[in-house]
BALOBA-1460 file (C-alpha; in Angstrom, 3 decimals):
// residues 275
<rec num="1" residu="x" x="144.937" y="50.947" z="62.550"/>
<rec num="2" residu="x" x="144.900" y="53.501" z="64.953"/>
<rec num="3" residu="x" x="141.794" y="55.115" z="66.765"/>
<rec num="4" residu="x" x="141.376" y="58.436" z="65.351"/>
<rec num="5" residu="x" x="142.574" y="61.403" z="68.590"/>
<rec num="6" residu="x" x="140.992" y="64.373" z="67.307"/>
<rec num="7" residu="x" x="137.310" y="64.896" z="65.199"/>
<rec num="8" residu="x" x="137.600" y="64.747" z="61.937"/>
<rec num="9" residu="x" x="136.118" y="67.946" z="59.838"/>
<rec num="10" residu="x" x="134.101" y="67.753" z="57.085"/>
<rec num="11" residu="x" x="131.611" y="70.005" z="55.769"/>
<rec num="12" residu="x" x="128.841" y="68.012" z="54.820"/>
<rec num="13" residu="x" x="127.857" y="63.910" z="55.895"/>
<rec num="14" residu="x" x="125.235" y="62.217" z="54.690"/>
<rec num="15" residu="x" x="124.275" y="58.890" z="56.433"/>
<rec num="16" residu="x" x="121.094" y="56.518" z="56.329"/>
<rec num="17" residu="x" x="119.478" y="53.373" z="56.588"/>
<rec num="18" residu="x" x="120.945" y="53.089" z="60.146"/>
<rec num="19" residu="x" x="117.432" y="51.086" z="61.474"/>
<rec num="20" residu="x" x="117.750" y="51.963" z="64.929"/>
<rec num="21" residu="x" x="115.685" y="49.104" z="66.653"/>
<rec num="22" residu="x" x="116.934" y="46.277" z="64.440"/>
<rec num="23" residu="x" x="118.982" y="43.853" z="66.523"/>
<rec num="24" residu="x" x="121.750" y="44.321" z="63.830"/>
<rec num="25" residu="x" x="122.066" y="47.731" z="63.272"/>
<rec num="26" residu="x" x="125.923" y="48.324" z="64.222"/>
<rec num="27" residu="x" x="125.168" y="51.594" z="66.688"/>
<rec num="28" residu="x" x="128.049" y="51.162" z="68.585"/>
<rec num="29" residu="x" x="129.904" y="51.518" z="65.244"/>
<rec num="30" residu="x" x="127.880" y="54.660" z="64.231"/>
<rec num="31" residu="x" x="128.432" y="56.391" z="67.964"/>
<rec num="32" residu="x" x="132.113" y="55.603" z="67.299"/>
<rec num="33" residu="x" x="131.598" y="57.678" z="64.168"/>
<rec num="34" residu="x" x="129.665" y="60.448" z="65.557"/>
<rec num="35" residu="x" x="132.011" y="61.028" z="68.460"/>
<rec num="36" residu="x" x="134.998" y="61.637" z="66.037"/>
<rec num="37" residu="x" x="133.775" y="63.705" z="63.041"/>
<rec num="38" residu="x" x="132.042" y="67.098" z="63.278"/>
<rec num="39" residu="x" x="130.722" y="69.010" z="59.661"/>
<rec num="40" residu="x" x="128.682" y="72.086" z="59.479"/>
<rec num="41" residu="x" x="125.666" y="69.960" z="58.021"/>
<rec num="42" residu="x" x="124.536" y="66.407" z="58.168"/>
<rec num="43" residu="x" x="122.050" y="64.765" z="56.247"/>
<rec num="44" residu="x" x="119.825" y="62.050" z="57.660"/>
<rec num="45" residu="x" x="118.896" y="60.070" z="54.460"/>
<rec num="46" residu="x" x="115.942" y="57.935" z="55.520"/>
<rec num="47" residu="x" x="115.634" y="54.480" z="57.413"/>
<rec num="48" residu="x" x="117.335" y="56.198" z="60.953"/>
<rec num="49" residu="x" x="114.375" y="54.387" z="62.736"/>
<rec num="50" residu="x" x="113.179" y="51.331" z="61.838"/>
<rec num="51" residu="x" x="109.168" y="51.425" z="62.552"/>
<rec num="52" residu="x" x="108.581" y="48.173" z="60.759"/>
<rec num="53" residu="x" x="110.727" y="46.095" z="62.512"/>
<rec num="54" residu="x" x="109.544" y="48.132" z="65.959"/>
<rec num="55" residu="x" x="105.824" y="47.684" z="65.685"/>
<rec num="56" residu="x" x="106.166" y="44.288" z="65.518"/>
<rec num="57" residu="x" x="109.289" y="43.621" z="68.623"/>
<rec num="58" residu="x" x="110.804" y="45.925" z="70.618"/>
<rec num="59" residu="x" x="114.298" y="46.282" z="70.365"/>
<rec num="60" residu="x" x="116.152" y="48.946" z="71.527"/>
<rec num="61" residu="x" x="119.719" y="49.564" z="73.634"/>
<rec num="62" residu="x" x="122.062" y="51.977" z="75.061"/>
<rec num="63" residu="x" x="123.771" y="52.581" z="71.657"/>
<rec num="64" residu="x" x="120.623" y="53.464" z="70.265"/>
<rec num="65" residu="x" x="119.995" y="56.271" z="72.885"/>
<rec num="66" residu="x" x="123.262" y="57.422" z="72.392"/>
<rec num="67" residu="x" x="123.086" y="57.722" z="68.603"/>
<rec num="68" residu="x" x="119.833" y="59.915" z="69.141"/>
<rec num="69" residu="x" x="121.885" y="61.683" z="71.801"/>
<rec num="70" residu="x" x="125.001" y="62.233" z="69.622"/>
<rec num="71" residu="x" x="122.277" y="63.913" z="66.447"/>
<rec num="72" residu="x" x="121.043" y="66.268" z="68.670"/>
<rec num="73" residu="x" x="123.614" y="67.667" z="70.369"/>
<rec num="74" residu="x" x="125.443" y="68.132" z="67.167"/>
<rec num="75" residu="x" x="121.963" y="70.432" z="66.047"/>
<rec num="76" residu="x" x="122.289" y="72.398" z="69.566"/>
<rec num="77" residu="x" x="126.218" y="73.284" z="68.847"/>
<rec num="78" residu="x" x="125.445" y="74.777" z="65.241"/>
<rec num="79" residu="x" x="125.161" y="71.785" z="62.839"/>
<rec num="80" residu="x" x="122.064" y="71.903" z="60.823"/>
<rec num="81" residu="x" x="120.330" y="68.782" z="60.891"/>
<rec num="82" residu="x" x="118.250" y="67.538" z="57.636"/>
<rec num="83" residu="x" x="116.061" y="64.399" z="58.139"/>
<rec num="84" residu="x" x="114.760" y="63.441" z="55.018"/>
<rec num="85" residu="x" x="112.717" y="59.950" z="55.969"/>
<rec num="86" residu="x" x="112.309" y="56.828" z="54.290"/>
<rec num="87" residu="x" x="109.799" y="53.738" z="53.891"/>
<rec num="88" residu="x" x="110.696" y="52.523" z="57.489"/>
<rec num="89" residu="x" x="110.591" y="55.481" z="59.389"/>
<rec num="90" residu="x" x="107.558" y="56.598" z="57.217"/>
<rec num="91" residu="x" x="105.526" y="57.994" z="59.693"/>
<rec num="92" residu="x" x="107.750" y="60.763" z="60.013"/>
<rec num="93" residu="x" x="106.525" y="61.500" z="56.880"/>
<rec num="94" residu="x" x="103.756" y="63.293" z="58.797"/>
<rec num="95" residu="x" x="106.016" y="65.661" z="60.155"/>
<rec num="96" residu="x" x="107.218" y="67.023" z="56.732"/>
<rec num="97" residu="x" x="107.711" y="70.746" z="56.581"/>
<rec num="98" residu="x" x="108.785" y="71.399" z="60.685"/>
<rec num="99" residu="x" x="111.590" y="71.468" z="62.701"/>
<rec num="100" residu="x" x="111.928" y="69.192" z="65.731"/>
<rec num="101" residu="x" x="114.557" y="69.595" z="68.659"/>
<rec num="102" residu="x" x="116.493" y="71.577" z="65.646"/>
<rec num="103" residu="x" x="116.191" y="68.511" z="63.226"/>
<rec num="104" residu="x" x="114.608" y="69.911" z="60.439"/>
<rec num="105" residu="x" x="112.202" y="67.480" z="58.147"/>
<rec num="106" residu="x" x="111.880" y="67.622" z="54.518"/>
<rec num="107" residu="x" x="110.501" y="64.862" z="51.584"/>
<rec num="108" residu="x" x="113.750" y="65.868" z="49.404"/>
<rec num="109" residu="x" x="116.209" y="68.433" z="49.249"/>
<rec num="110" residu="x" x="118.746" y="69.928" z="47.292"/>
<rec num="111" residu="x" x="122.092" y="70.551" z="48.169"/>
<rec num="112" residu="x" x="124.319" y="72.865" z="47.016"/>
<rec num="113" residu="x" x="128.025" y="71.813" z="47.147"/>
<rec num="114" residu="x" x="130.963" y="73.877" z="48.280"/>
<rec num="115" residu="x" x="132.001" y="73.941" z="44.519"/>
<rec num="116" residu="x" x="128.328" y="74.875" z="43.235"/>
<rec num="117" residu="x" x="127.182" y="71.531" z="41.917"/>
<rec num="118" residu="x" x="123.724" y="70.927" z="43.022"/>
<rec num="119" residu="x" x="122.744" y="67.034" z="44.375"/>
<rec num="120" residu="x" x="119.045" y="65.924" z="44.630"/>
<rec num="121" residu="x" x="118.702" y="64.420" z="48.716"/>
<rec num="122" residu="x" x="116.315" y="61.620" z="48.472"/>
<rec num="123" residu="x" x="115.964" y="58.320" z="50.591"/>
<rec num="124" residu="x" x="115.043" y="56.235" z="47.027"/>
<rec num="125" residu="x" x="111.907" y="53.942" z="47.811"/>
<rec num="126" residu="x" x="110.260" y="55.758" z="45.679"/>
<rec num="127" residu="x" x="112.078" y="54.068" z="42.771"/>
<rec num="128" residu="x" x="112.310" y="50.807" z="43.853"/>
<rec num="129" residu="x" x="109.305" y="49.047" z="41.955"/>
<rec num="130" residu="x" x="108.783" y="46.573" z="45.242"/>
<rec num="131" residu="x" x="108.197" y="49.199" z="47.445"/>
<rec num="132" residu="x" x="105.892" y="51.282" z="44.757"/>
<rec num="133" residu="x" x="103.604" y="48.760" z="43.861"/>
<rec num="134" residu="x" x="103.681" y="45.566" z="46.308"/>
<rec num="135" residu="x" x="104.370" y="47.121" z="49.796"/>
<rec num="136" residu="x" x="103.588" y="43.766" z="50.918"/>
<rec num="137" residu="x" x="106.286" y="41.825" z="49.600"/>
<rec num="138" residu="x" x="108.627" y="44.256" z="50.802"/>
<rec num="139" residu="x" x="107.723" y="43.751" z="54.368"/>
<rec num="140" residu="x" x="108.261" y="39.720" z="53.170"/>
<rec num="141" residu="x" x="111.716" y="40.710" z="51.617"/>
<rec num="142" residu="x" x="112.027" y="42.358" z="55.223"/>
<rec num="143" residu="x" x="111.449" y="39.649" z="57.013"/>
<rec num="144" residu="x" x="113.894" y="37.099" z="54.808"/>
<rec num="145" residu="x" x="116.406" y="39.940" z="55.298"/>
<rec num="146" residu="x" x="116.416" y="40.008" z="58.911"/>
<rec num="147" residu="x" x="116.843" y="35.887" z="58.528"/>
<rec num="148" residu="x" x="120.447" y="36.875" z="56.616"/>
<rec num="149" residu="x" x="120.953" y="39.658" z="59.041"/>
<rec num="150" residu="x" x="120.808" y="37.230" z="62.323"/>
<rec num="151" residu="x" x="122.871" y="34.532" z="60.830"/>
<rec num="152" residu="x" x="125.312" y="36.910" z="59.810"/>
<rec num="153" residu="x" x="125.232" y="38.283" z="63.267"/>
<rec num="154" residu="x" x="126.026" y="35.030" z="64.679"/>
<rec num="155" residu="x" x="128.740" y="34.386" z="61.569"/>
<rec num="156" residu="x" x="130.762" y="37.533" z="63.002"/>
<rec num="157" residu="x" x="130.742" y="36.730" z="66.715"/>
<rec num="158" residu="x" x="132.806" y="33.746" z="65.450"/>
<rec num="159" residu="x" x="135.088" y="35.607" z="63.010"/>
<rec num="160" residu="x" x="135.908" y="38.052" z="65.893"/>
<rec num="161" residu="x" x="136.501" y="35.124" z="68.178"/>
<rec num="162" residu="x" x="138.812" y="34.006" z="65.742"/>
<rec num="163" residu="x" x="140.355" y="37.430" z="65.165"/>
<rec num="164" residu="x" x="139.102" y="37.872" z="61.979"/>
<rec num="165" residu="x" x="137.422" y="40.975" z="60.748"/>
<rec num="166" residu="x" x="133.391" y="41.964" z="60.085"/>
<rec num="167" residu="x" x="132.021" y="40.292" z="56.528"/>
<rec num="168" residu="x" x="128.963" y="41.136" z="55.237"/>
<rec num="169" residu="x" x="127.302" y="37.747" z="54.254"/>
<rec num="170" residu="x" x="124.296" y="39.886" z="53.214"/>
<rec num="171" residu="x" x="126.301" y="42.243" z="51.037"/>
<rec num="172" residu="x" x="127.806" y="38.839" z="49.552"/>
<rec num="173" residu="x" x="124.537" y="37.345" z="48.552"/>
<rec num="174" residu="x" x="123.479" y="40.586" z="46.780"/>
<rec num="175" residu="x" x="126.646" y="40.629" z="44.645"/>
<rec num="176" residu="x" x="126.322" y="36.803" z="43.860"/>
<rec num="177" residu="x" x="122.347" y="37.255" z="42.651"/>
<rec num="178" residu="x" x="122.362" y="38.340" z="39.022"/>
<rec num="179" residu="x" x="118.749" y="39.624" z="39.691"/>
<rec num="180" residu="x" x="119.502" y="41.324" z="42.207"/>
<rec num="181" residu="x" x="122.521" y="43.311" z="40.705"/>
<rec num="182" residu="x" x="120.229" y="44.230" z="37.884"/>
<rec num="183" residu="x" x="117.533" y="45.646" z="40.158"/>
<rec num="184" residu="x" x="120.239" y="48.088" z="41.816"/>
<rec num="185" residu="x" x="121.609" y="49.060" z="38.164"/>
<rec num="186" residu="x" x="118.089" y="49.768" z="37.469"/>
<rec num="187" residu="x" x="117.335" y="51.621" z="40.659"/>
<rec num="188" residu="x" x="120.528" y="53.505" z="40.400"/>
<rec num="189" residu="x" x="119.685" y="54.422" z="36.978"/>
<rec num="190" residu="x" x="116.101" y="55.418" z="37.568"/>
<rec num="191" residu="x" x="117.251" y="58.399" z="39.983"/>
<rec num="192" residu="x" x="120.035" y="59.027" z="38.273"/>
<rec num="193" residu="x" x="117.723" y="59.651" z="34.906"/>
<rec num="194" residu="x" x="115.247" y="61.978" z="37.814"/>
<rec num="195" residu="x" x="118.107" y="64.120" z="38.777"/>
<rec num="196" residu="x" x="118.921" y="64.524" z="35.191"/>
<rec num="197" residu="x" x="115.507" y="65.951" z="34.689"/>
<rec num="198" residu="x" x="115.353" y="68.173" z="37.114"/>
<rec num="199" residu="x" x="118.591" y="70.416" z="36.042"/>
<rec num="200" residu="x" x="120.758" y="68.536" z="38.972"/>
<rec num="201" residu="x" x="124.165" y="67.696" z="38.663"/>
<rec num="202" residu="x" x="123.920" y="64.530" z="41.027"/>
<rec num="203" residu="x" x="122.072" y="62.198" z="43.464"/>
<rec num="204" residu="x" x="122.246" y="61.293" z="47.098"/>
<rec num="205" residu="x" x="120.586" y="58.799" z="48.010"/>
<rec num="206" residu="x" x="120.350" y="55.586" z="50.602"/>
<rec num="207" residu="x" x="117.505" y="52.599" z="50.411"/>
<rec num="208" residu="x" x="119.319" y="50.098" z="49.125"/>
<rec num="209" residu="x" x="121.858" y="49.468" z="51.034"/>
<rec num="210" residu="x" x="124.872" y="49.593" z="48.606"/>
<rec num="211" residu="x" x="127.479" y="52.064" z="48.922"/>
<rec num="212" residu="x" x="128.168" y="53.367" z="45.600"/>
<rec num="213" residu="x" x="129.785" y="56.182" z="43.909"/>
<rec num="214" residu="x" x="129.835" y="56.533" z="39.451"/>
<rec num="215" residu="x" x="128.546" y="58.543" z="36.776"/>
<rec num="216" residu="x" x="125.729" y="57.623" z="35.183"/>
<rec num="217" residu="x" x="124.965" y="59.302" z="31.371"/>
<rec num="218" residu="x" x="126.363" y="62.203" z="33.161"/>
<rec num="219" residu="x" x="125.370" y="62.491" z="36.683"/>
<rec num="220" residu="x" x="126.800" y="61.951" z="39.707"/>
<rec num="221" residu="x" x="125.160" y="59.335" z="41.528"/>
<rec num="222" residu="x" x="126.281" y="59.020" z="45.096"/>
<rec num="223" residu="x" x="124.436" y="56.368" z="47.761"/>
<rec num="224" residu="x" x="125.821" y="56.615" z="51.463"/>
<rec num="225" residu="x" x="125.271" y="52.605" z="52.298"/>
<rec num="226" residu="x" x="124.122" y="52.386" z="55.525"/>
<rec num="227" residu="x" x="125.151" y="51.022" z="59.046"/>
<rec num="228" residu="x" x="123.602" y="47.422" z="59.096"/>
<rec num="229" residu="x" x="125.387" y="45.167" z="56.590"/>
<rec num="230" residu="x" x="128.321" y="47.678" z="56.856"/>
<rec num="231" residu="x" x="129.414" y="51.115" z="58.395"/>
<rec num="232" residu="x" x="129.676" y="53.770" z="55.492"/>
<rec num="233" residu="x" x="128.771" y="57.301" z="55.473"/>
<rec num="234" residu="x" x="129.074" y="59.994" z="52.134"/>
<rec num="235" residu="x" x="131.603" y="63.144" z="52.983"/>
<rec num="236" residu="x" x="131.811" y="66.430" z="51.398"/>
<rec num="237" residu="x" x="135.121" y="67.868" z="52.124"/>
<rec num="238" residu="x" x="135.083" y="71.504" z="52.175"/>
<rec num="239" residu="x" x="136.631" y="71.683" z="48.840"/>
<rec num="240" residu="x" x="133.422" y="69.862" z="47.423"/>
<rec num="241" residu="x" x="135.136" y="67.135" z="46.921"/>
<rec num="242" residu="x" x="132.551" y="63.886" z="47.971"/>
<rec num="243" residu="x" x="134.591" y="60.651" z="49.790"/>
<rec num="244" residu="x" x="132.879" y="57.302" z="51.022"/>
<rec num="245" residu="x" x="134.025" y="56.265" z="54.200"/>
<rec num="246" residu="x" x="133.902" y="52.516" z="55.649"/>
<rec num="247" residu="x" x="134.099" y="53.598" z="59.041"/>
<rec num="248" residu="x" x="134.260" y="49.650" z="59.782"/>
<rec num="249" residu="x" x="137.432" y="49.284" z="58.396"/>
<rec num="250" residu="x" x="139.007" y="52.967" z="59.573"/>
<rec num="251" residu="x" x="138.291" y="51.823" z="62.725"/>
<rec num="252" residu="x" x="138.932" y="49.401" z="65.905"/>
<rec num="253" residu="x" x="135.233" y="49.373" z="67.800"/>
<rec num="254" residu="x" x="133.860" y="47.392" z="70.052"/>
<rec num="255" residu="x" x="131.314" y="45.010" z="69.032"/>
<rec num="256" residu="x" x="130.555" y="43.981" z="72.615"/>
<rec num="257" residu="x" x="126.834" y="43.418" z="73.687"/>
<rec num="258" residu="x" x="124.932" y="45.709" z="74.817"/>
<rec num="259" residu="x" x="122.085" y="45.960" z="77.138"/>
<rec num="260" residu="x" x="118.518" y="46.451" z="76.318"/>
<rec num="261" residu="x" x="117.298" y="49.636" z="77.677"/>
<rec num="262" residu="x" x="113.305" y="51.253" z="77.130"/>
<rec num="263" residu="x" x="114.044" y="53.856" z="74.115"/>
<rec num="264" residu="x" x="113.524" y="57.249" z="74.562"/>
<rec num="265" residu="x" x="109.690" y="58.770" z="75.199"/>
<rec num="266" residu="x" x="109.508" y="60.893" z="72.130"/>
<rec num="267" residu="x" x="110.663" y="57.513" z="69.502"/>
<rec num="268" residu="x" x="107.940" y="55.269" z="71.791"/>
<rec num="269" residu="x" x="105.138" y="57.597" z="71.605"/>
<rec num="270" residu="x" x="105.669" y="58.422" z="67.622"/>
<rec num="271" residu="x" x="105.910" y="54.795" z="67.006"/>
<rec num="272" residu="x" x="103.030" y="54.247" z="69.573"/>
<rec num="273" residu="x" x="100.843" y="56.542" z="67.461"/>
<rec num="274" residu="x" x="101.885" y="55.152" z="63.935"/>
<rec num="275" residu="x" x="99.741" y="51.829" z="64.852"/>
């Protein structure tokens, strides 16, 4: 397929769970995206920096600067910028309420669609009963996850090599789990039911990891996926109508590696200060 020439417009995108300093997170992917799509707003939808995962090793490349880069220049030519964070980039949480090199930061927020329907903008750990109630056996779940995530990583490198294209081995093992299905139905439902009760005609959310787009008893429930286990991002066309896009499969990017570079002073000294 060819590369795309010109930006594509859109009026709203919503992306998260993009867990910048994870050795997986597909940046070069996402900086492929950035450079060829502007909108008039973009949603950050929680997980853009992955504190866990940083406080314990340091990971982070030239991709990574570049997708911090690529944010804020779009919120210096007119985009406005929503960061609503999630459960592993948490301690922006402190931050709630101001605006930072024109990124502003909010818990939730509501967005109104070109065609009037109003969409709750949440990140979602607050509905997922393992990140409620046992905080520790999410960080174990993390830690299993990144296990999947390296093999996987690995998995590809061959694929490519053979001239085959990326496949989520992660993504696989979700579907396969009957558990785990059943905990995303119930997540999905769960904010779909909280949207309900606030008046909303939808839900955006991200957490999860599972690109999805369906009514549920009536509301539009809408999660973006994220940009480790695959590339997808949540458009609103200026006509209010809402697309997913697997930018992995739109696309021809290089997956080349990448060199490990100190990340920029303002993540360090946030994360540096979260300990």
């Amino acid at each position: 397929m060819p590369l795309v020439s010109t930006p594509q417009a859109f009026r709203t995108i919503f992306i998260s769970d993009i867990h910048l300093g994870l050795r997986s997170c597909r940046s070069d992917s996402l900086v492929d995206f950035l450079r060829n799509v502007q909108c008039e707003k973009l949603y950050l939808v929680g997980d853009i920096i992955d504190g866990w995962r940083l406080r314990r090793s340091w990971y982070w490349d030239t991709y990574h600067d570049e997708v911090i880069r690529l944010i804020l220049r779009m919120a210096r030519h007119g985009t406005e910028v929503i960061y609503v964070p999630g459960n592993h980039d948490e301690i922006f949480r402190d931050w709630l309420g101001l605006e930072v090199a024109g990124v502003k930061l909010l818990r939730e927020a509501e967005h109104i669609a070109a065609d009037g329907r109003r969409f709750l903008v949440i990140h979602g750990d607050e509905f997922d009963g393992v990140i409620r109630y046992a905080k520790f056996l999410a960080h174990l779940g993390d830690w299993a996850y990144d296990a999947a995530l390296t093999i996987n990583r690995w998995f590809n490198f061959l694929r490519r090599r053979l001239g085959y294209p990326y496949w989520s081995l992660s993504q696989w093992l979700k579907r396969q789990v009957k558990e785990a299905v059943k905990a995303i139905d119930r997540f999905e439902t769960a904010l779909s039911h909280e949207a309900k009760s606030r008046g909303m005609d939808g839900v955006i959310c991200g957490h999860i990891h599972h690109a999805e787009m369906r009514m549920i008893h009536g509301i539009l429930y809408m999660n973006d996926g994220d940009w480790v286990e695959s590339c997808t991002a949540l458009v609103e066309h200026h006509d209010g109508r809402f697309e997913l896009l697997d930018w992995s499969h739109r696309q021809a990017v290089s997956m080349g590696k990448t060199t490990s570079t100190p990340a920029p002073d303002l993540v360090a000294e946030l994360l540096r200060g979260a300990r």
